[in-house]
N, C-alpha and C positions, 0 to 999 in steps of 0.2 A: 154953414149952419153948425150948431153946436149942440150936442145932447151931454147928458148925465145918467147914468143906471144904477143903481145899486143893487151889489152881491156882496158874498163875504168870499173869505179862507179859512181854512182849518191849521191853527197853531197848538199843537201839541190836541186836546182833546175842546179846545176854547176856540170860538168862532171870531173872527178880527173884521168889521164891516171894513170891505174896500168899494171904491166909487170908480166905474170907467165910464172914461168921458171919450167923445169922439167929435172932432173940427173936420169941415167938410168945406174943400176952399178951391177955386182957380189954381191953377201952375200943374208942374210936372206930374201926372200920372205916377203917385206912390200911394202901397201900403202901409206906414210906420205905426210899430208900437213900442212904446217905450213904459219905464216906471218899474225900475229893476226886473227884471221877469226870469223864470227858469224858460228853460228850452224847450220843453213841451209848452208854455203860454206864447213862447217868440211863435210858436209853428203853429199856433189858432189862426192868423191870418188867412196863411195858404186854406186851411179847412173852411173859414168863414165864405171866403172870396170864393169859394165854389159850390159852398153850402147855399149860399145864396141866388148862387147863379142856375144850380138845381131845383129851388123853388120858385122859379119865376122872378128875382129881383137881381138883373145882372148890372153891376156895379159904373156907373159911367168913370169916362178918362175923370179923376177927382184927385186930389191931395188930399187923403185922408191918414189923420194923424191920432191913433186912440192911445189916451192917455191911465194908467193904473195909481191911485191915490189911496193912501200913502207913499210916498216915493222909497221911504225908509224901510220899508217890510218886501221882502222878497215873494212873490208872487210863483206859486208853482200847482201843479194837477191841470187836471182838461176843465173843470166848470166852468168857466171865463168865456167857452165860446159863444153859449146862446147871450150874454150879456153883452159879449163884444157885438155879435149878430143885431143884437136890439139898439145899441146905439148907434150902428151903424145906418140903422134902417132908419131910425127916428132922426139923424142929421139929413137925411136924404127927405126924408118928410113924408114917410108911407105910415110912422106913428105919434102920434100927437106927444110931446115932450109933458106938459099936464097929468097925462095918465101916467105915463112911465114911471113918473116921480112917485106915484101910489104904489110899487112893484118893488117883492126886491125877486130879484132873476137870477136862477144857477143851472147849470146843464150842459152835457158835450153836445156837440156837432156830429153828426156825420158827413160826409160830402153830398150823399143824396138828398140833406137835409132835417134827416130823422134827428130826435132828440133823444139823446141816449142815459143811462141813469149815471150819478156820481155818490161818492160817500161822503158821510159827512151831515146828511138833509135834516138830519133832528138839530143838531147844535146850532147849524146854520140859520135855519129858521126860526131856532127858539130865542137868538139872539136879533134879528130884525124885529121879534113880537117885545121885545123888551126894549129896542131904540125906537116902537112908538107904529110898525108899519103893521099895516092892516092884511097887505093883501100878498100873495106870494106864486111864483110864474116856478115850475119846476117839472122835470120830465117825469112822464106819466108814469113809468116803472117806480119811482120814487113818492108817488102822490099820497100812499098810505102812511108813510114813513113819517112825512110832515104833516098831516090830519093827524098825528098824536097831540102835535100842539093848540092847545085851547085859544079859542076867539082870534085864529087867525082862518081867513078864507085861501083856500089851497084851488088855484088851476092847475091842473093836469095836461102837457102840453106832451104829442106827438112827434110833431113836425114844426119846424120853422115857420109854415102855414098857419099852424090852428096859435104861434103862440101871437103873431101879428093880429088875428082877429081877437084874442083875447085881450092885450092893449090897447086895441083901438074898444074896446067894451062888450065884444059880440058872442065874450063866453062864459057858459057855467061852471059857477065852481064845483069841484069836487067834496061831495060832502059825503064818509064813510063812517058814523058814530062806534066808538070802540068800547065794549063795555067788560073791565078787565076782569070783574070780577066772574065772566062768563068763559074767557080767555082756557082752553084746552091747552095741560098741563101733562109732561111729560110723566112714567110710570115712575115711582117713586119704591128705591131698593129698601129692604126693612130689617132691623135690627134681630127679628123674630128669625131668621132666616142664619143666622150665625149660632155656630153650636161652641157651647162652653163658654170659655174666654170670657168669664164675668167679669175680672177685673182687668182687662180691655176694655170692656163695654164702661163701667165704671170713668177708667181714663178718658174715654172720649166722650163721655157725658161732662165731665169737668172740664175738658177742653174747651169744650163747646161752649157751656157756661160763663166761662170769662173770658172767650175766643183767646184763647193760647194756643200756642203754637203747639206740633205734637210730633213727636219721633215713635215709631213703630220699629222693634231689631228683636230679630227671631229667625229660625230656619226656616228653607225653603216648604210651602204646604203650610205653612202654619195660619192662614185665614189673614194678615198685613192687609195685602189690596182688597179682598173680600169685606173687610169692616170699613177702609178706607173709603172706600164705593159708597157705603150706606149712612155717611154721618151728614152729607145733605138733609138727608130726611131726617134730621134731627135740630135742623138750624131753622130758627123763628121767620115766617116768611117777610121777603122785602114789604116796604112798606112804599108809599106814591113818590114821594123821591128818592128815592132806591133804587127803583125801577126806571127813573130818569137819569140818573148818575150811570147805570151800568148799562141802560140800553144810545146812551149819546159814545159811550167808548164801543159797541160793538158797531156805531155807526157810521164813524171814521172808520173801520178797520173792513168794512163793507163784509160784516156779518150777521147785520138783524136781518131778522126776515122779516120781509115787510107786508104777507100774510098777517103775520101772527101778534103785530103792535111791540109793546112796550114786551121787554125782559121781563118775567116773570118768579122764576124759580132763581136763585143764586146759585153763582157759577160754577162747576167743579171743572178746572182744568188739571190736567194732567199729562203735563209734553213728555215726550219720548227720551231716553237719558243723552242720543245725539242731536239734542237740539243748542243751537249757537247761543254765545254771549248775547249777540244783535236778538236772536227769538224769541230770550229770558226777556229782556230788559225794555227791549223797543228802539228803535230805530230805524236806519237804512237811506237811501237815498231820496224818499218820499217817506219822512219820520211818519211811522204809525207804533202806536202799541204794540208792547210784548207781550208775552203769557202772567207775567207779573201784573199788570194792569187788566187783561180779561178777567183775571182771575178778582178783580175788585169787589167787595163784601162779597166775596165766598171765598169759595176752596183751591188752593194752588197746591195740587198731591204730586211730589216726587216719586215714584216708584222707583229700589234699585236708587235709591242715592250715592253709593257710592260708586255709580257706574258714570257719572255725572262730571266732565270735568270739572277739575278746581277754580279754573278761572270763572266758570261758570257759575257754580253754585258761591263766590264769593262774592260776586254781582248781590246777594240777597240781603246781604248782612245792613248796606244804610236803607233800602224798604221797609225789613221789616222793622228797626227804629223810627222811620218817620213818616210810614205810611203811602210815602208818595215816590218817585223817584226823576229823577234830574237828565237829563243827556245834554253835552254839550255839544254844538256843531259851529262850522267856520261864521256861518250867516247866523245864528242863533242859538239858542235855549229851549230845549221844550220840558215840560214837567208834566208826569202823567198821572194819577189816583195809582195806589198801590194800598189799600187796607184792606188785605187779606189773610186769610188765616192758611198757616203754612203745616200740611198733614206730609209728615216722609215716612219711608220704610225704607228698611236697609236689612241684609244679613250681617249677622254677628263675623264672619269672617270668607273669604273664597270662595271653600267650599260652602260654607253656610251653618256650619254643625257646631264653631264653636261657642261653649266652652266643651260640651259633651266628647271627652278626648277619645271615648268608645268608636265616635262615628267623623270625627275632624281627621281631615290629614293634612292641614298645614299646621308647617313651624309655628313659633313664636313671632318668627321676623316675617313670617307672611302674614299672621292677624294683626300685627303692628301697624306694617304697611299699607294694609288695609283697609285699618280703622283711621289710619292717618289722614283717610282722603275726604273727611270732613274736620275741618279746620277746631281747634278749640273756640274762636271767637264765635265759627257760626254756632256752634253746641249751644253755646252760653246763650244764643238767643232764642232757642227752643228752650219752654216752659215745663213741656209735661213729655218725661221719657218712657216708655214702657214694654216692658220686655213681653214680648208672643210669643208662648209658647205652645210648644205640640198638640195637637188636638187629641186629647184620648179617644180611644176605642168606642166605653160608653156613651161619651158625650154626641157620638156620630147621631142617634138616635134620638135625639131633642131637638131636632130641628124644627123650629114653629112652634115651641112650647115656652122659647123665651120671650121676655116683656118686647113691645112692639115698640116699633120707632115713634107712634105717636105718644104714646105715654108717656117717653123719653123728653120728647118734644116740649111737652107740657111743664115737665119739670123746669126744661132750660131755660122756658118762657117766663117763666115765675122768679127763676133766679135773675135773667137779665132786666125786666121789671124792676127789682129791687133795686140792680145798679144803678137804672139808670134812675131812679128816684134819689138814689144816695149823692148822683154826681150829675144831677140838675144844673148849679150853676157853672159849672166846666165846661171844658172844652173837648170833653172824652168820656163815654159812654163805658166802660170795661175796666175791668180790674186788668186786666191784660195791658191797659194804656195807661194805669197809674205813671205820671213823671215820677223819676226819681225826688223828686224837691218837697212830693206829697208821698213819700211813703209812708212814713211813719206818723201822719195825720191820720190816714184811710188804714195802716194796717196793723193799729198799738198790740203793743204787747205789754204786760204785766213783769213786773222785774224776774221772776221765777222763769219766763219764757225766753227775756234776755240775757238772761244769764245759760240757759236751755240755747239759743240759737248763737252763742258765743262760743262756744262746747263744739257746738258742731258747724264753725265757719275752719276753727281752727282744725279739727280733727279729718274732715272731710276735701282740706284743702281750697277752700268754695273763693270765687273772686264776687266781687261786689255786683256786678251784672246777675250773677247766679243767683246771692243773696235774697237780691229783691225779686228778682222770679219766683223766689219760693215764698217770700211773704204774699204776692198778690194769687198765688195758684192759693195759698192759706185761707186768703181772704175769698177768693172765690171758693171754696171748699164749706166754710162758714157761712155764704148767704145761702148757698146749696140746705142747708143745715137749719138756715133763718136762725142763723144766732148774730146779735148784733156783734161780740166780741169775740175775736181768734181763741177756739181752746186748743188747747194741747195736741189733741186728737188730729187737731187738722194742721196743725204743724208737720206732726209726724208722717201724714202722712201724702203730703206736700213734697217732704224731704225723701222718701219713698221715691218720687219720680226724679229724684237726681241718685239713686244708690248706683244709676246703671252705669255713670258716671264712672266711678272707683270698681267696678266690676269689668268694664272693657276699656276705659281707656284711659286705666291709672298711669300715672305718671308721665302724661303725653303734656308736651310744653305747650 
């Protein structure tokens, strides 16, 4: 007899429907599975052939041969068992082929039988609800995960037992209604809480605003990670697909909590400075997302950048251009979302003190060396630099008396608003994502201003990457302002967040 089931796989963060079929025939007593497979799917067998024989369905002498379609796609993870389980059962004739074909099916094995959870269950699902299927078989630790998806009916299955009587029609679906806007929301750090440092606060309200990128460099104690921490609560909350974008990548990566539904707040990651090329970027021998892709519409904070190897932090340089990032492997390609906003801190030198030569004790050729270990290319792709400096005495005393993060908020809201009205029919939301090819559409200037931004391309040394960073940090400065037209003012002080530039790292090739 012959069955068909349908599951999928996870390619890069994209769900691929694959179909396993199983031929149940006279001759020599084998298990074959074939249809490219990694080694963990070759080894479902063994687990099946005893998963089954633990639930009461022990397998007769059969030549059974289950086959994986597409043949061209490499087939790898544990979910494939309960599917291989269900065709097997249904060529055997314990479930009707008719129903099957309503199902799509994902889930490990244990030997005992148990149905254990896999990652993945949002994309997965949400792509069977878009090839047309109604109805969906998935292990019960997993059932909340896929009840995110709309007008699909979710079974919640245990055991190999309850998912048999589910196919043959004899179970309820699981129906958990999630209602987001009810959804408990973690404490939110606040801007009121940092003392001084107005024109910090300043720069990462303008960051924020046309989501640029942002360097922090200052001495140790100077409040870097402290502000760093609090510019979440200053980013406009996700909206329904936003929420579906960054909770299908925590779901490959088997980090949503499947309590708590859909992602809510955006992301602030923040890896440790020994974390790998492979942990930045994503990959490994079961490709999953890196901290570059968690970190998708939110925060990727380097603290201590220059503690960060070079190979490492060189990985960032085509994300942050093209928002997504690429891995190549022998069997494939995966590509993963990367539009984040990239928040670093760094000290000014070793010790941390310099330029203040009162409190620095390294040379010249240790802050060189030092500074060195952020590349000129990456610089040029941070937009908005700005130097933190020492907290005063007095300022200790104001704590809670500055503007709060919602106020903040409100502004950013009002400026992004504008963008995204101005840049309706595009393909990009941000002055931060202005192409080059549209600069000087989205960011004129007056000949008095280009003659003013020629002045200082040449005097400043500036390369054409930086250029146009500072026209679009201009231009987001100006919707800040609600002026339709660049003035002067926000040039200047646009160019402000590159002086730090020719202060530490003059003359660096």
């Amino acid at each position: 007899m012959y069955s068909i089931v349908s599951t999928a796989i996870i390619h890069g963060i994209q769900s691929v429907p694959i179909s396993v079929e199983a031929d149940v025939s006279d001759g020599l007593p084998v298990f074959e599975m074939v249809g490219f497979l990694a080694s963990e799917v070759q080894e479902a067998k063994e687990r099946v052939r005893t998963a089954l024989k633990n639930s009461g369905y022990a397998l007769p002498p059969k030549h059974i041969t289950i086959n994986f379609t597409p043949a061209n796609i490499r087939k790898s993870g544990s979910g494939f068992d309960l599917p291989v389980a269900v065709a097997v059962l249904t060529a055997f004739g314990h479930i009707g082929q008719e129903t099957v074909g309503e199902y799509f099916v994902v889930g490990e094995v244990g030997l005992n039988g148990k149905v254990q959870s896999v990652n993945g269950i949002l994309p997965m699902v949400e792509e069977a609800k878009e090839r047309g299927m109604k109805k969906c078989v998935v292990p019960w630790e997993n059932a909340r995960e896929a009840a995110l998806v709309s007008d699909m009916q979710v079974y919640a299955v245990k055991n190999i037992a309850e998912a048999v009587r589910v196919l043959n029609g004899s179970g309820d679906s699981f129906n958990v209604p999630y209602n987001i806007e009810e959804m408990q929301t973690k404490e939110i750090l606040d801007f009121a809480d940092v003392s001084g440092q107005t024109l910090v606060k300043r720069a990462c309200e303008t960051a924020v605003s046309g989501m640029h990128n942002l360097l922090f460099i200052g001495p140790p104690g100077a409040g870097k990670t402290m502000i760093a921490e609090r510019i979440p609560g200053i980013l406009p909350p996700l909206n329904t697909k936003e929420r579906m974008e960054i909770s299908k990548i925590y779901s490959v990566c088997g980090l949503l909590e499947h309590k708590k539904g859909l992602i809510q707040e955006r992301p602030f990651r923040a890896p440790h400075h020994t974390i790998t090329p492979q942990g930045l970027a994503g990959g490994g021998a079961l490709p999953k997302p890196g901290e570059i892709s968690l970190a998708h519409k939110g925060i990727l904070f380097l603290d201590e950048l220059t503690e960060f190897q070079r190979e490492t932090l060189e990985i960032l340089r085509q994300p942050m251009e093209e928002k997504k990032i690429c891995i190549a492997r022998l069997h494939a390609s995966y590509e993963y979302p990367a539009d984040f906003m990239l928040v670093a801190a760094m000290n000014p030198c070793k010790c941390g003190y310099y330029p203040d030569m009162q409190k620095c004790t390294c040379t010249s050729t240790v802050v060189d060396r030092y500074l060195r270990k952020v590349s000129r290319p990456l610089l040029d792709r941070i937009d908005v630099c700005v130097e933190v400096p020492s907290i005063r005495f007095q300022d200790l005393y104001n704590t809670g008396k500055g503007e709060n993060s919602c106020k903040i908020r409100e502004r950013v809201m009002r400026t992004q608003k504008i963008q995204k009205e101005r840049y309706r029919g595009e393909n990009f939301c941000f002055n931060s994502h202005i192409p080059s090819s549209k600069i000087f559409e989205y960011c004129k200037l007056d000949e008095k201003q280009k003659i003013y931004m020629e002045q200082m391309y040449n005097k400043l040394n500036l390369t054409a990457r930086t250029c146009h960073k500072i026209l679009r940090v201009a231009r987001t400065l100006a919707d800040m302002d609600e002026c339709e037209q660049i003035k002067m003012r926000h040039l200047n002080e646009a160019i402000c967040y590159r002086n730090i530039d020719r202060k530490f790292w003059e003359g660096m090739g």
